[in-house]
N, C-alpha and C positions, 0 to 999 in steps of 0.2 A: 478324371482328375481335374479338368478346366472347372466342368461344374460343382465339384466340391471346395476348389478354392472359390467361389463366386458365394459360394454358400458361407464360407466361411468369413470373407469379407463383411458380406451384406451383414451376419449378426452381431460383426466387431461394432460396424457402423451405427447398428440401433445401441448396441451396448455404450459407445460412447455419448450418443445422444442422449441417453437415459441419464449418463453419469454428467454430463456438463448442468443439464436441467437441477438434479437434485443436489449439486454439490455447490450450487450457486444458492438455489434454494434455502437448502440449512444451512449456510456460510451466512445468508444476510441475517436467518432469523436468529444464528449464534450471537451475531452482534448485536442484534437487536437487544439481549437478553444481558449484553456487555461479558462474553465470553468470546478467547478467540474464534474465527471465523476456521480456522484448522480442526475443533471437536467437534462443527457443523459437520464438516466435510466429511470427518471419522465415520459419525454417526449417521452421515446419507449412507457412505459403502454398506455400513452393518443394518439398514433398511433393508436397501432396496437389491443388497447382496444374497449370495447362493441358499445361506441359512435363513434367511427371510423371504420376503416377497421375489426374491428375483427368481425362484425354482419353482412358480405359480403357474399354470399351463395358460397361456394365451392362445388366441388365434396365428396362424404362423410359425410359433414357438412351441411345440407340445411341450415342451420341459423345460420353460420359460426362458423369460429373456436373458437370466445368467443362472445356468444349468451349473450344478455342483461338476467339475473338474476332477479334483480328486482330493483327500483330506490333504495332501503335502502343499497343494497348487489348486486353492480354493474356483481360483479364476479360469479361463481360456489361455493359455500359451502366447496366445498374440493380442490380449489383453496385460498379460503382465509384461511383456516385454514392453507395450507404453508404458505401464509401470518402470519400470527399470529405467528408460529412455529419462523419467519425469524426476525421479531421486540421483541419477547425473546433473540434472539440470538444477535442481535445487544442492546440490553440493557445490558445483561447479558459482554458483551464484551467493551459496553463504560463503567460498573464499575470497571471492571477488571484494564481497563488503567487510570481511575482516580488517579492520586497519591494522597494516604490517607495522607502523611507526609505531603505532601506541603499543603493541604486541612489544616490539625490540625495547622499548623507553621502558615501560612495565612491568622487564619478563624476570627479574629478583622476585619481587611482588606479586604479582601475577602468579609468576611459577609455581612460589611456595604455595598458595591458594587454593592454584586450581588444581595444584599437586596434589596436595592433603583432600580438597573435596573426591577427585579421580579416584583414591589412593582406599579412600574410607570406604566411597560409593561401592568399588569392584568388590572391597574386601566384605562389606555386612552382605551388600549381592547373592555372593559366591559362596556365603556361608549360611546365609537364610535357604539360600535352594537347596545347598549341602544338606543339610537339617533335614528340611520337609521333603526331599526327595531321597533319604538316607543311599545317598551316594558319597563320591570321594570330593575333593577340595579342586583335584584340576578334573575332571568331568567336564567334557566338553558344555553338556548342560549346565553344568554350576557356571562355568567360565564365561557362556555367551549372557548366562541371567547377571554375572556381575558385569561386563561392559553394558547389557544396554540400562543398567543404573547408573553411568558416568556420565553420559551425554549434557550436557544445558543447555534452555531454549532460551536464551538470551533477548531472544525479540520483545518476549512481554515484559521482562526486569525493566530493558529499555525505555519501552513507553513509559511504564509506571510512574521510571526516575527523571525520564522528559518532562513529564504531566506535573510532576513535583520540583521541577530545576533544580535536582539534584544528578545532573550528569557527569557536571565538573568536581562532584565533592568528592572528598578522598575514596568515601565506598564507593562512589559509580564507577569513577575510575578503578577501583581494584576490582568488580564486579567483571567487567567489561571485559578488563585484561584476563583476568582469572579465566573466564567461559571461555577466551580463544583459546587458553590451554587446554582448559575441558575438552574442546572438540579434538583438537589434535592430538591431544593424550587418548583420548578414547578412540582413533582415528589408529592411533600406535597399537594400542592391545587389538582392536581387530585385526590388523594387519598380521601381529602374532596366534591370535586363536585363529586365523585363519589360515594360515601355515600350519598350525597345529593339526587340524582339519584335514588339511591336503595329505599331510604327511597320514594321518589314520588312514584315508580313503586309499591310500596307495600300497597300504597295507605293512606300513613301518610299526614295529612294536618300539614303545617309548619309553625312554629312560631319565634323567633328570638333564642330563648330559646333552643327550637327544633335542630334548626340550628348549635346554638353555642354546641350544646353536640357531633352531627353528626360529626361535625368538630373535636372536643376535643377527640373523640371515632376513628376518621379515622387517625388523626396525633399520636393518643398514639400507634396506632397498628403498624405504622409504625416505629415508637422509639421505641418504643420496641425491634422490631424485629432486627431493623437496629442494636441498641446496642446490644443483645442479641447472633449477626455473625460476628459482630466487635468483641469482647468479647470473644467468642468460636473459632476466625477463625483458630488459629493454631490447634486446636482440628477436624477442620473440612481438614484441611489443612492432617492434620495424617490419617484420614478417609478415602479420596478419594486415598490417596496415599498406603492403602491396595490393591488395584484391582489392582497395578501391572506398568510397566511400565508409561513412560508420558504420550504417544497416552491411554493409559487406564485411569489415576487418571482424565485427562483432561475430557476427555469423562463421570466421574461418578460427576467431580466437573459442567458440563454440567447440570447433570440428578441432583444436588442439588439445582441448580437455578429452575430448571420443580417444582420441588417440592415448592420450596418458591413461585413460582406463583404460581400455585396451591389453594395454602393457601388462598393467597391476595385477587386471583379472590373469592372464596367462603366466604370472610369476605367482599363483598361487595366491593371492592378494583378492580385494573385494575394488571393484570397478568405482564404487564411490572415493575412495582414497584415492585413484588417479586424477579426477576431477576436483576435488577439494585440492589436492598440491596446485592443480595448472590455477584455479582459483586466486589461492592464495599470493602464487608468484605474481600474478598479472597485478593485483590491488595494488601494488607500488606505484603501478606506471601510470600515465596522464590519461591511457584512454580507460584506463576502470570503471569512471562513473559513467563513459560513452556504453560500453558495451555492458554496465548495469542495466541501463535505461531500454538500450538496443533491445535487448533478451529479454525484457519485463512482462511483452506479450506471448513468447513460448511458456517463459514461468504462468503466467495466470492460467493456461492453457494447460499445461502436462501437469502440474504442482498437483491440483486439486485430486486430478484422476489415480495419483499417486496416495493420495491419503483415500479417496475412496477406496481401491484395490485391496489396501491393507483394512478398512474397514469391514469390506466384502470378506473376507481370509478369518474373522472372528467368527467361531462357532458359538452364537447367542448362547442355544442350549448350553454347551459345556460350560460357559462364562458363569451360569446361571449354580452349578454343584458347587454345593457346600463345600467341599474340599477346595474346588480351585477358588471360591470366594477369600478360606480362611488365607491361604498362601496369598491370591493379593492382596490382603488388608495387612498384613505381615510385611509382604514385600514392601508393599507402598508405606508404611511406617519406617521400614528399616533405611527405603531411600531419601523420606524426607530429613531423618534424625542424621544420614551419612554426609550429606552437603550443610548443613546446619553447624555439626560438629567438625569435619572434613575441612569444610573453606571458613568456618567464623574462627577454630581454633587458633589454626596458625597466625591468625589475623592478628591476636594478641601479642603475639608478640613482635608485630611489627607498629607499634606505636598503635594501634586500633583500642578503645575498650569496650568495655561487655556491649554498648547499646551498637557502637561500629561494627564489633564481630558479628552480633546477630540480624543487626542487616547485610550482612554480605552473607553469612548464612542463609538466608530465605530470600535473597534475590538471587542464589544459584540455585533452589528449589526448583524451579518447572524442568521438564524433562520435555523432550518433542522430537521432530525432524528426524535428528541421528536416530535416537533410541529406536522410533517405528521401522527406519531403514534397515537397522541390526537385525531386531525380531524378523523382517520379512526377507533378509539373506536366511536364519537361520530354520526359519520354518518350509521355506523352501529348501533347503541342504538337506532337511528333514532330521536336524539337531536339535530343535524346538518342538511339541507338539498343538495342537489345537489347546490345551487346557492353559498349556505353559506360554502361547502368542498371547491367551486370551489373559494370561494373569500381567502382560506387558502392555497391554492395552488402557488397561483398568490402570495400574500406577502412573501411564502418560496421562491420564483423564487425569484424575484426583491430582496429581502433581501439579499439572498444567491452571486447575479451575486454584486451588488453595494457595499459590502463590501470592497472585498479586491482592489480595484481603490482606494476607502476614504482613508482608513488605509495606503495606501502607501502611499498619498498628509500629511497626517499629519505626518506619518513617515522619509517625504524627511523635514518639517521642520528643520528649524537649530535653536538648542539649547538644554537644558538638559529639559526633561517633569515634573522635581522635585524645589517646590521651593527654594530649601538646595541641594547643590552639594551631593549623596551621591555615596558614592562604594561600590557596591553590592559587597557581597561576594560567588565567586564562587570555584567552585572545583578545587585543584592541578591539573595540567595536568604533564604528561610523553611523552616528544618526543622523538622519535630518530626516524632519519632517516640511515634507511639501505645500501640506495645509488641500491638496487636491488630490482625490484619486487617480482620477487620470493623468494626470502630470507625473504623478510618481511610475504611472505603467508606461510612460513613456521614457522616463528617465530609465527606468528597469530595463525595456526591451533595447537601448540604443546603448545601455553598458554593456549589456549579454553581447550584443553582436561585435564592440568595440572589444570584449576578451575574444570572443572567437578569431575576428583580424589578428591578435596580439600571439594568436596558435594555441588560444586555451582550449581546453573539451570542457564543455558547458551542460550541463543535467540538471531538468525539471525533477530535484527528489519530490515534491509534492506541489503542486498546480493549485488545488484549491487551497493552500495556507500558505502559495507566494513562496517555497522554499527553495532554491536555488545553489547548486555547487560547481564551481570553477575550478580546476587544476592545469598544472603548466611545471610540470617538472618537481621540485620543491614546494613551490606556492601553491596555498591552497587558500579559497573563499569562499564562503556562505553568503547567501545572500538572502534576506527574508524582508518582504514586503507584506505591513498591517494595515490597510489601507492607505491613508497619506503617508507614513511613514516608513522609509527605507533602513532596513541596520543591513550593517558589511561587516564579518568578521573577521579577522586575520591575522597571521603574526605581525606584532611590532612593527620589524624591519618590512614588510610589505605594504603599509600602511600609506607610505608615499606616493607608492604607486596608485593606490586604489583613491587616493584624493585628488591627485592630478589624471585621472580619465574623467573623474567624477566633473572637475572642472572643467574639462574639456567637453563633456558633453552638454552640463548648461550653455554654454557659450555656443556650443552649435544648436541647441535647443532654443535658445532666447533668439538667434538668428531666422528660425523657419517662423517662428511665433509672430516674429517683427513681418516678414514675408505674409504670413497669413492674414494678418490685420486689414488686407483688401476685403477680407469675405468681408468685412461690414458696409461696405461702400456696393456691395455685388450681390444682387435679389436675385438673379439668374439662377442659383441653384436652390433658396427657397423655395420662387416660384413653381418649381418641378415638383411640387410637395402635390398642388393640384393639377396639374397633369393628368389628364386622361388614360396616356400611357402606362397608369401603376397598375403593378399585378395586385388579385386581390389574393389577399390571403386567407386559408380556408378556416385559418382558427380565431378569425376576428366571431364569425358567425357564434362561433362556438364561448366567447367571451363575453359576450355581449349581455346584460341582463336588465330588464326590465327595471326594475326596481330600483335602480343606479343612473334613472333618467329623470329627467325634470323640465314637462314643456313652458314652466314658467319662473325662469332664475326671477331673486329679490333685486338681486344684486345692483347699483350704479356707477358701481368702478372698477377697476380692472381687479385688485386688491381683494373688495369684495363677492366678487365674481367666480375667484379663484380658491378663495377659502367659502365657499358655498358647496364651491365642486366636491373640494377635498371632504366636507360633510358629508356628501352624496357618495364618494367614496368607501366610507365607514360602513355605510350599508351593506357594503358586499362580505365583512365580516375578512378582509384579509387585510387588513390597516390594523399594525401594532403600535404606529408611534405616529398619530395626528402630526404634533410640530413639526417631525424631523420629513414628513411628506410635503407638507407645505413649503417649508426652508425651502428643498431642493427644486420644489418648482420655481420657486422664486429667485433660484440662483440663476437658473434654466434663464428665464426670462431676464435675469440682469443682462446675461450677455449676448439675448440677442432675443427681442419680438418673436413672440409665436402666434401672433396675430399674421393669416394667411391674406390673399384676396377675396372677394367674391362676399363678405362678410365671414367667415369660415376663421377661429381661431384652434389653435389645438396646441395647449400645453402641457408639455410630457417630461419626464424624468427619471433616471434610475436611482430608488433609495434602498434605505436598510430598512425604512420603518413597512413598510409590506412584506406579507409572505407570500405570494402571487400574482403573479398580470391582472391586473382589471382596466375596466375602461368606465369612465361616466361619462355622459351626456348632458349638455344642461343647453336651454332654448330660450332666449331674451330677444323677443320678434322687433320690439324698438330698438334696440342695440345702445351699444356702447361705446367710447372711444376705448381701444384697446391696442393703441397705436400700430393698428395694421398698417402694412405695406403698401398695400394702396391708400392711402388714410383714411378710407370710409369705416364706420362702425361694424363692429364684429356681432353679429346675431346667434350663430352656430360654434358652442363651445364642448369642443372633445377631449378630454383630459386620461391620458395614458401614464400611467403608471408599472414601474415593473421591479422586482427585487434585483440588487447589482450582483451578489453573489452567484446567482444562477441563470442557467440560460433562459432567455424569452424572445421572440422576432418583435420585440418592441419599434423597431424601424422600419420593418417591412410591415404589420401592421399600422404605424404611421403612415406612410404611402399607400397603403390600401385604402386608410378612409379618407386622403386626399381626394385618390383617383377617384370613390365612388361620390365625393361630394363635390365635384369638378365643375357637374352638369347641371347648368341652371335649374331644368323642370325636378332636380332631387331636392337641390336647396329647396326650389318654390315648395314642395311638396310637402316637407321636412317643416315649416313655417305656417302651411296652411291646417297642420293637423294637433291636439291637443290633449292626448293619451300618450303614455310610453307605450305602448302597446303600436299604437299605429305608425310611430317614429320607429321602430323594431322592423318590423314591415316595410317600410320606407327602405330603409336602408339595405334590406335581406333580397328587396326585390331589384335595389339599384343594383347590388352586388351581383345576381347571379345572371343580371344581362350582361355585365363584365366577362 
């Protein structure tokens, strides 16, 4: 027994290996291709899964690395249960980000919306499978094929309406609200077909009666409970926030959701509906975006291996028969025309017209997340079969890819999508611009910390585009840095607040600045630039290129010398924007000589106009005044460059060719010779006596 669980471990472990590699893989070249990175991940499982490659006999594996299971449970038992583990995780994480305000502010609007789209989706569903399956109308089959047509992936409407600034217009907003009901309306009928289910499996014959209690018994459990975390969430919010730190409450508000599944599953319920309510109730409270942020690395981690599994669970071949072709090209027609007609209809007659309806019709078009969750309860229940998972896969595809094309053709329309001019009302903003990047990343990190004192929970929603969110009860902030320029948005009434921190922190900011203004009077930590002491760094070597050397600048001023380099520069083929290189060294050097000792100058920068590190070298043996440090003329000029958006050891390679140009006999050496070739050599040889 010991060695067949060992056996069994070890194949999980290649199996997961296999799945991190390939789901990362076709995740990046999804996007590459500007498709989510989610049908990447699809279409890794359905590779390198049971009906593909993975049933290939390797060495190790006679019957490959992912041996067919069984037609109901494509996978390993202990490969879907990380499955199962990963669609908790993602439940539990799209309630987290539900906004409960704009749900409650929304839910007339919203309601009727995402009611009517729910309402249409279940019903053409349930009627399309009725049909080509000539079965009955409640057929568990018909019933599971219409929820998982109710589902919306809301995350790509999202982007689209971001990418277009149309968040705040009356459709994003009714989009937005609408799809939270989507989920939880189609959160509700599982809840009921899955009761329905329980009750077959226990062997109840069903009556209409029957049915209506099942249903009244599986939507109470769920109100219930839903109000019962809504209700208590700041008490639960107090709870998880005993264990300690954020990485800790996050992790125990985690292990609260395990437990509302739990529940749900053992009341006859499906385990994601527990985790979607604990979700949902927490999103009110202040630590929501702590323990979004928290949970970000589980989500990347279990999410993917989630949609791989369900991708592996597609039986290529039968996807491939004409029959189940026809059914999903029917199905997937019937679900695009039920959200279209479903949520744009009702639209009309809430002040919306035709061009308003039909964007909010075709931004509740993609189907995702939920939907695959449903199918792979039901394929496993063994209520779905291989033809009927694969006809669900195929309408998430097509649904998912044909969205955002629509949504943008109705979004390039001209005109207002309301039949009454209205002006939303959106949140004060706070600009200023700083005129400095880095003053603004300072101003940034010393307001972050200055909410954190004040008892805010502070979340990096995106690091590379500077976005920022603060919560503290009520109060909520955004905060987005574009390079020098800082916006803060916020209600109104909070406004005052967010201008007097803002003030308070120039004032303690213009204070340390005042303090700093010694460093121009203090060479002492210049001078450490040539130091003997610096480490070298192993990727100067590797930067270094011939052709970006010149043993004999024109140059007679510092000026000239400078915009000589930056020519030499251009060689290297990663300079997009000549001036704006130059500028920044010249800023560089307003506020402070890069003229070293020893004759050694090295002026460095980070700009936008490079796409890469490089380095030039340029060799003027009578020298220059280049007002060095020691005042003698500068002969040896190294000019470092590097992109600000991305990382590069720009500083630590600075102190590398300090250190290696420290030693007289390198200068002398460096001086005596007259090829970039042998300056290349100079230098590779100084370094690796380092």
């Amino acid at each position: 027994m010991e060695e067949n669980i060992t056996e069994v471990v070890t194949s999980l472990v290649f199996q997961l290996a296999a799945i991190i590699f390939a789901v990362r893989i076709f995740g990046k070249l999804a996007v590459k291709i500007g498709i989510p990175s989610v049908l990447g991940e699809l279409v890794a499982g359905i590779i390198i899964g049971p009906y593909a490659l993975g049933c290939i006999p390797l060495p190790g594996f006679p019957h490959g690395i992912f041996p067919l299971n069984s037609p109901s449970l494509a996978v390993s038992p202990e490969l879907y249960s990380f499955s199962t583990l990963a669609s908790i995780i993602l439940l539990f994480a799209s309630g987290i980000e539900t906004d409960l305000t704009l749900f409650l502010k929304y839910s007339v609007t919203g309601g009727i919306v995402g009611f009517g789209g729910v309402a249409a989706s279940f019903l053409l569903g349930d009627v399309c499978s009725m049909i080509l399956l000539k079965t009955s109308f409640m057929d568990v089959r018909s019933l599971f094929l219409g929820i998982m047509s109710t589902a919306t992936s809301v995350g790509i409407t999202a982007r689209i309406l971001s990418d277009r600034k149309k968040m705040d217009s009356p459709e994003g907003v009714t989009i937005l609200a609408a799809a939270v009901f989507d989920d939880v309306l189609g959160i509700v009928l599982l809840a009921v077909v899955m009761g329905i289910v329980s009750a077959l499996e226990g062997g109840v014959s069903l009556s209409g009666v029957k049915i209506g209690m099942i249903a009244f018994k599986a939507f109470a459990i769920w109100l219930v409970f839903t109000a019962l975390c809504i209700f208590f969430s700041k008490y639960i919010a107090r709870f998880v926030k005993l264990f300690g730190g954020t990485f800790d409450f996050s992790i125990a508000a985690f292990g609260v959701a395990l437990v509302l599944a739990g529940i749900f599953e053992k009341q006859g319920l499906a385990m994601i509906i527990g985790a979607y309510t604990t979700g949902l109730a927490l999103s009110g409270t202040d630590i929501a975006p702590v323990i979004q942020e928290r949970i970000h690395g589980l989500y990347k981690f279990f999410v993917p291996i989630f949609f791989a599994v369900m991708g592996m669970s597609v039986n290529f071949g039968a996807l491939m028969n004409k029959e189940v072709l026809i059914f999903g090209t029917v199905y997937t027609i019937a679900a695009v025309i039920a959200k279209i007609i479903g949520c744009g209809g009702p639209s009309l007659a809430l002040g919306f017209n035709f061009k308003g309806a039909l964007r909010i019709g075709t931004g509740m078009i993609p189907r995702g997340e939920v939907a695959l969750i449903i199918a792979g309860i039901g394929l496993t229940a063994g209520i779905v079969n291989q033809e009927l998972f694969g006809v669900v896969i195929l309408m998430t595809l097509v649904t998912t890819l044909v969205a955002p094309p629509l949504l943008n053709v109705t979004l390039k329309i001209k005109g207002r999508g309301t039949k009454k001019d209205i002006k939303t009302a959106v949140a004060q903003q706070f600009v200023w611009d700083f005129k400095d990047d880095e003053i603004a990343d300072l101003v940034i990190d010393m307001f972050l910390q200055d909410l954190r004192s004040e008892g805010f929970y502070v979340q990096m929603m995106n690091i590379s585009d500077g976005l920022s969110q603060a919560r503290k009860g009520n109060v909520s902030l955004s905060i987005t840095e574009t390079d020098s320029v800082v916006t803060i948005e916020t209600d109104k009434e909070d406004m005052g607040f967010v201008k007097n921190e803002i003030y308070e922190v120039l004032l303690r900011l213009n204070k340390s600045l005042q303090t700093l203004e010694a460093l121009h009077t203090t060479s002492s930590l210049q001078t450490a630039l040539t130091s003997g002491e610096n480490r070298v760094e192993p990727v100067l070597l590797k930067i270094l290129d011939k052709s970006i050397i010149a043993c004999d600048l024109k140059g007679k001023t510092k000026q000239e010398i400078l915009d000589e380099l930056v020519t030499l520069l251009e060689q290297s083929g990663k300079v997009t924007d000549r001036a704006k290189v130059l500028a920044d060294i010249q800023a560089r050097e307003a506020v402070m000589t890069t003229g070293l000792e020893k004759g050694i100058a090295i002026p460095h920068a980070k700009t936008d106009g490079i796409t890469d590190m490089c380095i030039a070298i340029g060799i003027k043996k009578e020298g220059i005044d280049y007002t060095a440090l020691d005042g003698q003329p500068s002969k040896i000029f190294v000019m470092i460059v590097s992109p600000k958006k991305n990382e590069a050891p720009q500083m630590q390679i600075l102190s590398s060719l300090g250190g290696i140009l420290s030693k007289n006999d390198t200068i002398e050496k460096i001086l005596s010779v007259d090829t970039p070739e042998a300056v290349m050599e100079t230098v590779k040889t100084a370094a690796l006596k380092k």
